[in-house]
MDAnalysis code that builds the backbone (N, CA, C; Angstrom):
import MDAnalysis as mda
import numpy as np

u = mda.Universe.empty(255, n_residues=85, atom_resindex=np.repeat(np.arange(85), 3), trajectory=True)
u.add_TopologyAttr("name", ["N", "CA", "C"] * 85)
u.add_TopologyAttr("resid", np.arange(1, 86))
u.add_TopologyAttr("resname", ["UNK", "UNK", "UNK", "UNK", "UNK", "UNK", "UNK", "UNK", "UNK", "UNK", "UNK", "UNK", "UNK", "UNK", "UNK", "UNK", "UNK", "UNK", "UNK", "UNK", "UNK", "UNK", "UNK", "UNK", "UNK", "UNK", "UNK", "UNK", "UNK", "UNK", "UNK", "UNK", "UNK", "UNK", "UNK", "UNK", "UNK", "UNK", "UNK", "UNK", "UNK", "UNK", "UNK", "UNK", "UNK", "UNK", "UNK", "UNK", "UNK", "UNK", "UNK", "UNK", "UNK", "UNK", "UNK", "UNK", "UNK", "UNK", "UNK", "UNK", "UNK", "UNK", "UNK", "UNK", "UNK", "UNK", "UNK", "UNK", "UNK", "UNK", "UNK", "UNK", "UNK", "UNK", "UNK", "UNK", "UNK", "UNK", "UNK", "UNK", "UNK", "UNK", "UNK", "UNK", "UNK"])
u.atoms.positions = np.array([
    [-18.316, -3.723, 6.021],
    [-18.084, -2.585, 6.910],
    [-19.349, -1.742, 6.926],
    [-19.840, -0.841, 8.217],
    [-20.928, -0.243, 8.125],
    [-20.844, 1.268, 7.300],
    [-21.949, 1.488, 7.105],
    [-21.509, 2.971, 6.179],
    [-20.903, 4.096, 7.311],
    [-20.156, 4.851, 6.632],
    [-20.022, 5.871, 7.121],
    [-20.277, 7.317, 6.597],
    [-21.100, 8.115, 7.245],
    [-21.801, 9.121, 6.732],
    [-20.884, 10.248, 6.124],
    [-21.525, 10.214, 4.650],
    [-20.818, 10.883, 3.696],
    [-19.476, 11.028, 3.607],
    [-18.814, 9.913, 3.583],
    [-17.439, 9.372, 3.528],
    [-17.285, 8.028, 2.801],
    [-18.236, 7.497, 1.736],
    [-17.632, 6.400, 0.968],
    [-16.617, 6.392, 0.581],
    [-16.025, 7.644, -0.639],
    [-15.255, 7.373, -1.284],
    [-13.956, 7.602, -0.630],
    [-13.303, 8.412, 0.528],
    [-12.822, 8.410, 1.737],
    [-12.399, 6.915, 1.572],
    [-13.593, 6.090, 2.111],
    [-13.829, 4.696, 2.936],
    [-13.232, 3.901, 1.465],
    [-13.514, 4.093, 0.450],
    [-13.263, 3.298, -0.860],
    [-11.920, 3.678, -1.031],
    [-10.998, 4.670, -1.148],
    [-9.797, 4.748, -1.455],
    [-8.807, 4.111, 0.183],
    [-9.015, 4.256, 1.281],
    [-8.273, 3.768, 1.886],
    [-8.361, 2.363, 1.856],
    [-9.553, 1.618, 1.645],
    [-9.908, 0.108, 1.210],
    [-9.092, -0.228, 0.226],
    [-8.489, 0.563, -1.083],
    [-8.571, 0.206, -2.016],
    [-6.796, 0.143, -2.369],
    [-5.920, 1.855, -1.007],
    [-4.873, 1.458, -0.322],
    [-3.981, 0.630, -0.170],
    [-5.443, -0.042, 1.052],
    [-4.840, -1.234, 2.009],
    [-4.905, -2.494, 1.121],
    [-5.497, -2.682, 0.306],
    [-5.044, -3.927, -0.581],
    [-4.334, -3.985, -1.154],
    [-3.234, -2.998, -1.655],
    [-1.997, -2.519, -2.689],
    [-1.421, -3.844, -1.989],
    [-0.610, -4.734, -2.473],
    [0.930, -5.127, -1.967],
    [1.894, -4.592, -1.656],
    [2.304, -4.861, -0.722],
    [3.923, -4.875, -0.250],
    [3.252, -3.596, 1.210],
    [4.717, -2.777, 1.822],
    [4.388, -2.292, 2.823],
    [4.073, -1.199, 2.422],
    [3.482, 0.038, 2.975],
    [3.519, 1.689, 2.603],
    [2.934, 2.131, 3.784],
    [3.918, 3.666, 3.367],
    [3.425, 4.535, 4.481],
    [2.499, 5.229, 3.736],
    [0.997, 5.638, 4.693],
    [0.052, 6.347, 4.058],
    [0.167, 7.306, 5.133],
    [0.622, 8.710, 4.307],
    [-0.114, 9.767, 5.587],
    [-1.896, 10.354, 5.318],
    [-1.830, 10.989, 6.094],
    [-3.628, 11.422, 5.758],
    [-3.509, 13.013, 6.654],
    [-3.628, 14.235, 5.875],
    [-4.235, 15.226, 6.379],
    [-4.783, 16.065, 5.405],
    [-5.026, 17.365, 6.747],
    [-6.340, 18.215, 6.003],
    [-6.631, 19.200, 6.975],
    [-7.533, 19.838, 6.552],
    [-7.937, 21.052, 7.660],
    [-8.216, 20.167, 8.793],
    [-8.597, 21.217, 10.499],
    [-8.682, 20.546, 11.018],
    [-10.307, 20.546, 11.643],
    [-10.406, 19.472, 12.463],
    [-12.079, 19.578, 12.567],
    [-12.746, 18.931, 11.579],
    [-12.000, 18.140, 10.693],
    [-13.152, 17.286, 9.766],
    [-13.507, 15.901, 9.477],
    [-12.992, 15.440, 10.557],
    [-13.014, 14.124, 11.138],
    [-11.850, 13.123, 10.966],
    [-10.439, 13.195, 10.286],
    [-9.670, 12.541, 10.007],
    [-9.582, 11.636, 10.839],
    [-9.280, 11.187, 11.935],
    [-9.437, 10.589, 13.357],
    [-10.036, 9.774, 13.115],
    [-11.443, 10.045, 13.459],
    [-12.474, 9.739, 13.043],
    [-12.844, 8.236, 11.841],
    [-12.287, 9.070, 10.961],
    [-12.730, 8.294, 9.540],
    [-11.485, 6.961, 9.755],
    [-9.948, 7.270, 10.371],
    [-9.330, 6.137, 10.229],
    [-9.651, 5.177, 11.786],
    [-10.224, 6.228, 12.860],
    [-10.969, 5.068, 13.270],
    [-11.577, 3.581, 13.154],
    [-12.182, 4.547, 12.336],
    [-13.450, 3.700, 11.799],
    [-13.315, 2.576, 10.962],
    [-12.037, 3.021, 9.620],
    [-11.586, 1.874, 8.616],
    [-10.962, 1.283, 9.599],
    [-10.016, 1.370, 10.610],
    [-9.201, 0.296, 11.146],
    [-10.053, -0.298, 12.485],
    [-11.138, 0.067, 12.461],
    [-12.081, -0.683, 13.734],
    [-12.341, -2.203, 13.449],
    [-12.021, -3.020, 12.259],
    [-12.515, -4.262, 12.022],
    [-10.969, -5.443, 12.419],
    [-9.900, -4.588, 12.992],
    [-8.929, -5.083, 13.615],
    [-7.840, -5.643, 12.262],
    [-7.598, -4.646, 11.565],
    [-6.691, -4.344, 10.796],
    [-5.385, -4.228, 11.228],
    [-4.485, -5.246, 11.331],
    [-2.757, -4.952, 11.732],
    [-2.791, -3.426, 11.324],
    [-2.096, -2.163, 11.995],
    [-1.675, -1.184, 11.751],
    [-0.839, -0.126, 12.899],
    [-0.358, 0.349, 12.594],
    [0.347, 1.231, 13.523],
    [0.005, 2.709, 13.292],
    [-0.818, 3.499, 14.644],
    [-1.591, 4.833, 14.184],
    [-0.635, 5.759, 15.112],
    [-0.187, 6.222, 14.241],
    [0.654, 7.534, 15.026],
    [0.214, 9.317, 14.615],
    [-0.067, 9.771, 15.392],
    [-0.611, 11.083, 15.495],
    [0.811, 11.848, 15.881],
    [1.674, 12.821, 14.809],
    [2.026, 13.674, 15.208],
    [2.147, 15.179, 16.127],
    [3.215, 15.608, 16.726],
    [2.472, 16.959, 16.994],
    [3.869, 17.811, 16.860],
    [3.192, 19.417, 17.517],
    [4.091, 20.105, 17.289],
    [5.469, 20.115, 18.004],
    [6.068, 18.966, 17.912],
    [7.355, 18.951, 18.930],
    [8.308, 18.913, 17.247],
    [9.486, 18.429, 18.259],
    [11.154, 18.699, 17.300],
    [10.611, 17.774, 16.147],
    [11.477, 17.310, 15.102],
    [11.298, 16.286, 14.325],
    [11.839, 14.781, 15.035],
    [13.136, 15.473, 15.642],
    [13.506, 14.562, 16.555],
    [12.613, 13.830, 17.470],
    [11.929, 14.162, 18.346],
    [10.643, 13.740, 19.123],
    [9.407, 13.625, 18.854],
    [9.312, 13.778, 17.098],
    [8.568, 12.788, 16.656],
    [8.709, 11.143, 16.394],
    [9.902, 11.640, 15.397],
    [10.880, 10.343, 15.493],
    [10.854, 9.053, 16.116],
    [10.990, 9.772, 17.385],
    [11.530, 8.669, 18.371],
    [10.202, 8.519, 19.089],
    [9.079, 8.871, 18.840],
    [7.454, 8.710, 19.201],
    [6.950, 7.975, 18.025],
    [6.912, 7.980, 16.751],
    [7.093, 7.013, 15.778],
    [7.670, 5.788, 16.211],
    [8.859, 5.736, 16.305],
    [9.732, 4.561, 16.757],
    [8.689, 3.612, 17.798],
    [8.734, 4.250, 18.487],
    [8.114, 3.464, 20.163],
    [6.916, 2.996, 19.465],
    [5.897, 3.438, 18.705],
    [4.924, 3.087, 18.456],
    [4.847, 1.805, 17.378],
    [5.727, 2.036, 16.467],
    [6.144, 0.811, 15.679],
    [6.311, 0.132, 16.279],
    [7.096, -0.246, 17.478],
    [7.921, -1.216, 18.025],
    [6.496, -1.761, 18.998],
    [5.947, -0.986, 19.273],
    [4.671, -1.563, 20.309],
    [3.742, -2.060, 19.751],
    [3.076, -1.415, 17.808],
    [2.503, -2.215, 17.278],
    [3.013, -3.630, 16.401],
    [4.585, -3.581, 16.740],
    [4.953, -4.633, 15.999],
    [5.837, -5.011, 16.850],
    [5.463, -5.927, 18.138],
    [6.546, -6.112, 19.373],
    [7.668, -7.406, 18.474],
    [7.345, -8.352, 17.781],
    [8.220, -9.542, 17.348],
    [8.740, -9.295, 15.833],
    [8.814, -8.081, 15.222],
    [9.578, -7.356, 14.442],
    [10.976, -7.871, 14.402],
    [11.846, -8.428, 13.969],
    [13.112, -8.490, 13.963],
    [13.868, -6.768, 13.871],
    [13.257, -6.523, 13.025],
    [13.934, -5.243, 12.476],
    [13.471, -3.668, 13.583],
    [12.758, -3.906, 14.404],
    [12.273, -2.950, 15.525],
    [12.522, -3.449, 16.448],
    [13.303, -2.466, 17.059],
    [14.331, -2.670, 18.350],
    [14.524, -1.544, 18.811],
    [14.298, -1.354, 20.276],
    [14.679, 0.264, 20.670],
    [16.157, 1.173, 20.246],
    [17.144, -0.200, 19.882],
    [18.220, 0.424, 20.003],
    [18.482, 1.237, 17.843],
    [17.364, 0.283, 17.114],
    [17.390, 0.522, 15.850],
    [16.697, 1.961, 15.760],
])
């Protein structure tokens, strides 16, 4: 992977993450303006299976179900993701 400026260890713990076994949810925040975006850009630019969902300030409910859709679109042959699940 190419470097990314002054973000190794950033770049080394989500590397280090994504090799754990089995499934997990990783969230990632922080102030804003400091590249979070950015940085998981960048680790998942080498075409890493993943599903990137950006919350916002809506219900929990309509996150939810914006979560949902996005699972189901990054994982269309899912048995277990189904609009109606």
């Amino acid at each position: 992977m190419s470097s990314f400026y002054n973000r190794k260890q950033e770049i080394t713990d989500l590397t280090s993450a994504w090799e754990d076994s089995g499934a997990k949810l990783r969230l990632l925040y922080g102030r804003r303006r400091v590249g979070k975006t950015c940085l998981l850009q960048h680790f998942l630019s080498d075409g890493r299976p993943h599903c990137y969902f950006l919350a916002s300030a809506m219900t929990i409910t309509g996150n939810l179900e914006r979560l949902a859709q996005a699972l189901i679109k990054a994982h269309p042959r899912h048995p277990d993701l189904t609009p109606a699940s």
